[in-house]
C-alpha positions as CSV (number, residue, x, y, z in Angstrom):
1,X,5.8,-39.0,1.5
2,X,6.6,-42.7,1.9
3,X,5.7,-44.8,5.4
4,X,9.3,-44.5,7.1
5,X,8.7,-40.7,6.5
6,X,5.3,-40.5,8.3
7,X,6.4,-43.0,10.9
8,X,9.1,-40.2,11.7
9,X,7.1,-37.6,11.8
10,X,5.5,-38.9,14.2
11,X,8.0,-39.9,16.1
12,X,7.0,-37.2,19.4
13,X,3.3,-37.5,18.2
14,X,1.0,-40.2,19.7
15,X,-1.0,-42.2,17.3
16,X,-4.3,-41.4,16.1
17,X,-6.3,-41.9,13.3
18,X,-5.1,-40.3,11.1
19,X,-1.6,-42.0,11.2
20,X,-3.0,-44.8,10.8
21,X,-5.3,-43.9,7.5
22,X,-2.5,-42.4,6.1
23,X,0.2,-45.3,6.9
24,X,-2.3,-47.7,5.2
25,X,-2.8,-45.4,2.5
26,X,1.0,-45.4,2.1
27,X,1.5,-49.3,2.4
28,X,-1.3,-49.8,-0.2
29,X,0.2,-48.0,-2.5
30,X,3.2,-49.9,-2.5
31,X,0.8,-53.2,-2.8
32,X,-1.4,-52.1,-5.5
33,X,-3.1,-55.6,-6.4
34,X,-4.5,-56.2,-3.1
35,X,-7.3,-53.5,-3.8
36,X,-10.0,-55.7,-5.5
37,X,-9.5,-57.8,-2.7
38,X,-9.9,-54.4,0.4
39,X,-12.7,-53.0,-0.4
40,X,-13.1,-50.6,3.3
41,X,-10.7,-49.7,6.0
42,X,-11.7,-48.0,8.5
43,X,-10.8,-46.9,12.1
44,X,-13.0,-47.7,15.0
45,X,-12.6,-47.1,18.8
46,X,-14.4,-50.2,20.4
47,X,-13.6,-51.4,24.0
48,X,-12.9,-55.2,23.0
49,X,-9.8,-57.8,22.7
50,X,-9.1,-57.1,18.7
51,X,-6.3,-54.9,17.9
52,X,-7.7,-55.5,14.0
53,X,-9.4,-57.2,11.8
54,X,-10.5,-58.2,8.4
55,X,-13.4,-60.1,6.9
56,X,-13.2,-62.3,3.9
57,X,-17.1,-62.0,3.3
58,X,-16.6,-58.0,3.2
59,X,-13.2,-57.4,2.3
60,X,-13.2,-54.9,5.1
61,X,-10.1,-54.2,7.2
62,X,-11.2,-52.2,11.0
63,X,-7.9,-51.6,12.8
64,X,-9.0,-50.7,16.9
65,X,-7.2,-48.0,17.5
66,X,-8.8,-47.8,21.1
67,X,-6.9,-51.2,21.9
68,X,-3.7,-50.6,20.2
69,X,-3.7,-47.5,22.8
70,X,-4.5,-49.3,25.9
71,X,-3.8,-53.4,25.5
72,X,-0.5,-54.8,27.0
73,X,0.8,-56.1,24.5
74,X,4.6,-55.6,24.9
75,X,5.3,-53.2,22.7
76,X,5.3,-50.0,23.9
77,X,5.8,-47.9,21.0
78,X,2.4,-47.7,19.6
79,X,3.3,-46.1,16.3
80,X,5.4,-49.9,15.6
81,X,1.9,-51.6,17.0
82,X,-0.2,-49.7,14.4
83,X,1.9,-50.3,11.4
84,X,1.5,-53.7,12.0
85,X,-1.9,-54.4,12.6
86,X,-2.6,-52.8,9.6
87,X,-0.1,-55.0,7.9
88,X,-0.8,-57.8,9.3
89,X,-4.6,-57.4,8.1
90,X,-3.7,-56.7,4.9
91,X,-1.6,-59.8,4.3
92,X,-5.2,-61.8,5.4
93,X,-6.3,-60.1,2.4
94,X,-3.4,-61.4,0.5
95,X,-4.3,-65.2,1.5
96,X,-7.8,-64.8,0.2
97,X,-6.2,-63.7,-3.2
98,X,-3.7,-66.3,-3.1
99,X,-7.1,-68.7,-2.7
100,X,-8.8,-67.0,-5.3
101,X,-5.7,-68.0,-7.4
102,X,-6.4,-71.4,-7.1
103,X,-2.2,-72.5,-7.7
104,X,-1.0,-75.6,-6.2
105,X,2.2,-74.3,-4.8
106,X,3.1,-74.9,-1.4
107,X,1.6,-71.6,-0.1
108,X,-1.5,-71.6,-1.7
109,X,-1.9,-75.2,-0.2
110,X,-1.6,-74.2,3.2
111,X,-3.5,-70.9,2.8
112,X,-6.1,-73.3,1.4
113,X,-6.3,-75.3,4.8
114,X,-6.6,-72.1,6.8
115,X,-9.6,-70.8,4.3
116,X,-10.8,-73.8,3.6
117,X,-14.4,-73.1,5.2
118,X,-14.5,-70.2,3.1
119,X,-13.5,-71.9,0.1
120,X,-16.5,-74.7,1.3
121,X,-19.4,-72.0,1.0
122,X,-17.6,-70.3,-2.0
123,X,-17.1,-73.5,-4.5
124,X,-13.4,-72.9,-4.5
125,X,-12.5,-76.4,-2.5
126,X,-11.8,-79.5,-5.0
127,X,-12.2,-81.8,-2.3
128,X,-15.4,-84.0,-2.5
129,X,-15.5,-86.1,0.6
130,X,-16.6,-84.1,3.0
131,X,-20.1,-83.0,4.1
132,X,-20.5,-79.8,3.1
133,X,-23.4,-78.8,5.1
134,X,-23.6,-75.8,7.3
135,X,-23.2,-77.8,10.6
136,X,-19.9,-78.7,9.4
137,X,-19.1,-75.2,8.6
138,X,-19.9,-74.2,12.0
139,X,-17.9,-76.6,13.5
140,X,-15.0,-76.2,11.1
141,X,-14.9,-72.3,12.5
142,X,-15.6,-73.2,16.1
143,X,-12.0,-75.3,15.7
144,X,-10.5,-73.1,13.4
145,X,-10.9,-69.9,15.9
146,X,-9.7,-72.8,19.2
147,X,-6.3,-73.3,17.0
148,X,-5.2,-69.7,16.3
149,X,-1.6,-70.0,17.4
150,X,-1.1,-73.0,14.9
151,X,-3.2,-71.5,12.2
152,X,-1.1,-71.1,9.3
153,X,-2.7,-68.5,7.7
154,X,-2.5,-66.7,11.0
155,X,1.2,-67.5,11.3
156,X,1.7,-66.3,7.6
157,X,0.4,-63.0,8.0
158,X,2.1,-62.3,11.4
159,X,5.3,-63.2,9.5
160,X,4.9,-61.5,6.8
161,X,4.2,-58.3,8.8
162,X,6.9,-58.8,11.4
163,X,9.5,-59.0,8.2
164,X,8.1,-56.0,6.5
165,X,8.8,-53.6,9.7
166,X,11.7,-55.0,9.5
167,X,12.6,-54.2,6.5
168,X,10.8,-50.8,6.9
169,X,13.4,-50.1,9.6
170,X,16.7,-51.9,8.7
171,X,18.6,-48.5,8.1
172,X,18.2,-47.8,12.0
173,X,20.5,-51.0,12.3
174,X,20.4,-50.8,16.6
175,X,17.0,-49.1,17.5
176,X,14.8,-50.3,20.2
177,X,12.1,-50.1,17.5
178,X,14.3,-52.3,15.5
179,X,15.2,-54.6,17.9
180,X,11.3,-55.5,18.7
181,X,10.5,-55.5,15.3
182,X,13.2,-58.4,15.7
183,X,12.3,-59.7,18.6
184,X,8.4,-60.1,17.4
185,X,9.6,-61.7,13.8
186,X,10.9,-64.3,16.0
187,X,8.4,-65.5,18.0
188,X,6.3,-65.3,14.7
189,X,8.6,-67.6,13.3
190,X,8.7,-70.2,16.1
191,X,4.7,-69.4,16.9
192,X,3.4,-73.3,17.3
193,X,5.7,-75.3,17.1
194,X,6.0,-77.3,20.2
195,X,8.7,-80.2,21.4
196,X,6.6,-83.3,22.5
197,X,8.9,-86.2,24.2
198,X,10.5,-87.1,20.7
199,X,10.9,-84.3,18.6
200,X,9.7,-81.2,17.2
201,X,6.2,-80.8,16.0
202,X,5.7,-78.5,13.2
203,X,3.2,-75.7,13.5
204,X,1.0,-76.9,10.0
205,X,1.1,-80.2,10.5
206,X,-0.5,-80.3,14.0
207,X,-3.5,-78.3,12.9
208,X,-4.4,-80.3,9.7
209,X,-4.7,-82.9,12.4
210,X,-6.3,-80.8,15.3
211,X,-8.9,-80.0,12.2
212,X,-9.5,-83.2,11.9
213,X,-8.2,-82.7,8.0
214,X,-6.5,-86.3,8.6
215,X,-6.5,-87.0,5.0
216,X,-4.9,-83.9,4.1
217,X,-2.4,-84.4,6.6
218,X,-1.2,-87.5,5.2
219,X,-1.1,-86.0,1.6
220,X,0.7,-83.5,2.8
221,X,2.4,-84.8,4.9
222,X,3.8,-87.6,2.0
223,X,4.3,-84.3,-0.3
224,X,6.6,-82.2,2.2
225,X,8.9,-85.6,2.9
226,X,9.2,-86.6,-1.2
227,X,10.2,-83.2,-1.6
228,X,13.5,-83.0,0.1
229,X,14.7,-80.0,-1.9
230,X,12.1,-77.5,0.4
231,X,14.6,-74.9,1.5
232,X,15.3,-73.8,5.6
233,X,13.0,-70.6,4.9
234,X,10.1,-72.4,2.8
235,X,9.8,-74.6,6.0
236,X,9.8,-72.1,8.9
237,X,7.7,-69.8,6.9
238,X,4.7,-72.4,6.1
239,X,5.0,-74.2,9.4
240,X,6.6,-77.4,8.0
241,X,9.6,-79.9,10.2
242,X,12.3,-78.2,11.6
243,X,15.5,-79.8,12.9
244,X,16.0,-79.3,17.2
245,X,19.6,-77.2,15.7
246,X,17.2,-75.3,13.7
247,X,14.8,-74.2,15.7
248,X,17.4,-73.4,18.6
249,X,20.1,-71.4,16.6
250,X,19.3,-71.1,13.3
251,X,16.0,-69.0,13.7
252,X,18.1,-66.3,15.8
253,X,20.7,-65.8,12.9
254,X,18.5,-65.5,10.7
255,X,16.9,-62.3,12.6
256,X,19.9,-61.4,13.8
257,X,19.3,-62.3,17.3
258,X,21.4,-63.3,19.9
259,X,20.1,-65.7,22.3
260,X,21.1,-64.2,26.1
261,X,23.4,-66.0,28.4
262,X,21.5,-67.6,31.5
């Protein structure tokens, strides 16, 4: 059995736990070298705000299965929800592999500033100047958890789990299912950018500097614009500039969206 077959079979079923052991059982299989970096999943029924979560320190993933039941979150078919909590925890396991990788590419450099307390206490940061005492730590999470729309790990892993139901339902070509699975890949895509007076501020660059990571932000910052070559996709996936034509049209064709007539 593969995950579009169990998602079927479910289809007049409502989800429980086991659905959603065996649809991550399915998905990992597919994903084989995330295991060293999963080491638990588990389902847990727990009346609080977290459809899911997973913990670097652990390498635990705990998918709510109480909340994906009973929050309002939009989406109403709850089979869609769970699928992508549990991918979108998994791909959080992904970045901490792609830290432990330690490339200097342009995702690894922005999964680095979203992990980059983690990679403080771990010895994986190559940066020098800061202080790397536990009051900074502290702080660095108290700001990192107060910027979670503009977190670009967090935007990474909604992404990435927004394309890959997608992709898991592409052969229904016009299903509701579908057309959310749509719909949510692009307000993943466009999550933090914002227009100030002037133009359009991109996603990654407003929380090196809502960080205070002001020095990476003008390294950056000097990297992303000497690099003119970085492609529409590389730049809406990693939170860098957009154009205003961009961000208003091309977005929607790229999920094959059409914006409605007012």
């Amino acid at each position: 059995m593969n995950l579009y077959q169990l998602y079927m079979e479910y289809k007049d079923k409502d989800v429980d736990d086991i659905f959603i052991n065996q649809a991550f059982e399915l998905i990992l299989k597919k994903d084989l070298e995330l295991k060293p970096f999963i080491h638990n999943f588990k389902v847990v029924h727990m009346d609080d705000m977290n459809l899911g979560s997973y913990s670097n320190e652990d390498r635990e993933i705990c998918v709510n299965i109480d909340q994906i039941l009973t929050a309002d979150t939009g989406i109403k078919n709850k089979k869609l929800l769970a699928v992508e909590v549990i991918r979108h925890e998994m791909e959080h396991a992904r970045n901490l592999q792609t830290l432990f990788k330690g490339r200097k590419d342009i995702e690894s450099t922005i999964v680095g500033f979203s992990l980059k307390e983690y990679a403080f206490e771990h010895g994986l940061d190559g940066y020098d100047y800061y202080d790397k005492d536990d009051f900074y730590i502290l702080m660095g999470r108290l700001k990192k958890a107060s910027n979670y729309l503009i977190d670009p790990g967090e935007r990474l892993a909604d992404i990435r789990a927004w394309k890959y139901i997608v992709n898991l339902l592409k052969n229904q070509r016009t299903s509701d299912d579908l057309l959310v699975a749509r719909s949510m890949l692009y307000y993943s895509y466009i999550r933090g950018y914002q227009h100030n007076r002037y133009y359009l501020d991109a996603p990654t660059y407003l929380y090196l500097i809502k960080m205070g990571m002001y020095h990476q932000y003008y390294l950056f910052k000097k990297r992303v614009e000497e690099q003119k070559n970085y492609s529409f996709e590389t730049r809406l996936t990693y939170g860098l500039p957009l154009t205003e034509k961009e961000y208003d049209k091309s977005i929607l064709r790229k999920v094959r969206l059409k914006k409605k007539d007012r």
